[in-house]
C-alpha positions as CSV (number, residue, x, y, z in Angstrom):
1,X,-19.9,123.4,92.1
2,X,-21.9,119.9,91.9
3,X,-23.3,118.6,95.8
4,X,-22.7,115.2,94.6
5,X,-18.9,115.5,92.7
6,X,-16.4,114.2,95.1
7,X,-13.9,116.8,94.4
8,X,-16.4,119.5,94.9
9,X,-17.1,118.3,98.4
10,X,-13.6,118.4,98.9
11,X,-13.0,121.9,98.0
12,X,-16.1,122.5,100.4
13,X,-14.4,120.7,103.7
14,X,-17.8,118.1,103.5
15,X,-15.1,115.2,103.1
16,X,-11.9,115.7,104.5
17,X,-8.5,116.0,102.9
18,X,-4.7,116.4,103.6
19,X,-4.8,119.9,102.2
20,X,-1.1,121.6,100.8
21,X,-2.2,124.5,99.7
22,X,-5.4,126.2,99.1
23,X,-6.3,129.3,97.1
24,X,-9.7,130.9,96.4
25,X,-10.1,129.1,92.9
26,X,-7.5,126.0,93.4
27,X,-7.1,123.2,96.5
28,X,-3.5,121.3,96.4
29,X,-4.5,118.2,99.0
30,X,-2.7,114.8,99.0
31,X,-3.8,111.3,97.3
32,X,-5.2,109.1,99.7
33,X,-3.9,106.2,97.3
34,X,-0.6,107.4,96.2
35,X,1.6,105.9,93.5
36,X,4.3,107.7,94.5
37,X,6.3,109.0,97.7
38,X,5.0,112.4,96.9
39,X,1.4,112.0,95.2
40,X,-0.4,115.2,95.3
41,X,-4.3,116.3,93.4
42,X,-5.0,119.9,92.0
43,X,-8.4,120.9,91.5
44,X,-10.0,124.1,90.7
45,X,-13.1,125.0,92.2
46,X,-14.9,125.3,88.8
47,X,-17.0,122.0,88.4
48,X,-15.6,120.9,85.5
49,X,-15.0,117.5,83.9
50,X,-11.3,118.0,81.9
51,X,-9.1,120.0,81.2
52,X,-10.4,119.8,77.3
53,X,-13.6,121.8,78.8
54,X,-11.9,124.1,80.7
55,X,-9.3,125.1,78.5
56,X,-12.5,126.0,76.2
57,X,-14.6,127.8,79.0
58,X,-12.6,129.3,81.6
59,X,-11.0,132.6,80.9
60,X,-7.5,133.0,80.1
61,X,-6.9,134.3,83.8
62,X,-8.4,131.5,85.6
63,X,-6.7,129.2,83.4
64,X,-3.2,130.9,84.0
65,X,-3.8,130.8,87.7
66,X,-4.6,126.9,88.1
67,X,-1.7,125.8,86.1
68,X,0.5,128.2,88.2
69,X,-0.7,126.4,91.4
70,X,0.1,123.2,89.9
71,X,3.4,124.1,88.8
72,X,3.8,125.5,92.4
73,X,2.8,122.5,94.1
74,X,5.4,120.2,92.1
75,X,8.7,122.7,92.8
76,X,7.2,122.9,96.7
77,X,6.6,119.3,97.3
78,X,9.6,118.2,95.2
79,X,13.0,118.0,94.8
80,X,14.5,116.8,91.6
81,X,11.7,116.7,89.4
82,X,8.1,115.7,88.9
83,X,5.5,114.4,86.9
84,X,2.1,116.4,86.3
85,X,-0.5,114.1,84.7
86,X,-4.5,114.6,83.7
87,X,-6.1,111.9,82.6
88,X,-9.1,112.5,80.2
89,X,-12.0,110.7,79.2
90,X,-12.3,106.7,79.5
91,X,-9.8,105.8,77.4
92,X,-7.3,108.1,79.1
93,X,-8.3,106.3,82.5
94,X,-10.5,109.3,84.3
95,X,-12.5,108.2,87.0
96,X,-13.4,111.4,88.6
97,X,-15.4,114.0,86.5
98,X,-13.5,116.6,87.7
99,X,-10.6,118.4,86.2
100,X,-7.4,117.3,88.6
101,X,-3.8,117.0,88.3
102,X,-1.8,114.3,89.6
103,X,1.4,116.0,90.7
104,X,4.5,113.1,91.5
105,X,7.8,113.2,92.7
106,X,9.9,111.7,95.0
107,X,11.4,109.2,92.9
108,X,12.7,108.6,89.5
109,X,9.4,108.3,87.3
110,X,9.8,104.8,84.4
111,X,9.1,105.7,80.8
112,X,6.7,105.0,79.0
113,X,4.1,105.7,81.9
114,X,1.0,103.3,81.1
């Protein structure tokens, strides 16, 4: 993990976070500016920047286990669908170097989304 990556400190309890779920390789906590009713951010404790580096580093396992957590925190939080988005890279809008997903529900999500 990085001391100075924001998410990293988060998955460390130095800044604090409404936290859903937590496991010993993933933290499910809740946007602090949402852009939807339900707005929630997986992580995986790996320091990692996107999901294009993990998918390439991690092992199969790992990767298996995170995207389980994600698909658990959208059917948990949810009810009648949800959108699971990553942005990579600065064209694709990242703005925090660490792989999360943005998982949203809670109301009917527009088409094309940006």
């Amino acid at each position: 993990m990085s001391d100075t990556c924001i998410f990293c400190r988060i998955f460390r309890g130095e800044i604090p976070a409404e936290e859903v779920r937590r496991t010993p390789e993933s933290l499910v906590f809740r946007d602090t500016n949402p852009h939807a009713p339900t707005h929630l951010l997986v992580i995986p404790k790996r320091h990692v920047s996107d999901l294009g580096t993990f998918v390439a580093e991690a092992p199969a396992e790992e990767i298996g286990d995170f995207l389980k957590v994600v698909g658990e925190a959208g059917r948990s939080e949810t009810t009648g669908g949800y959108r699971v988005v990553s942005n990579e890279g600065a064209d694709g809008g990242q703005t925090v170097h660490h792989l999360h997903f943005h998982v949203m529900g809670g109301r009917k999500m527009a088409w094309p989304p940006g």
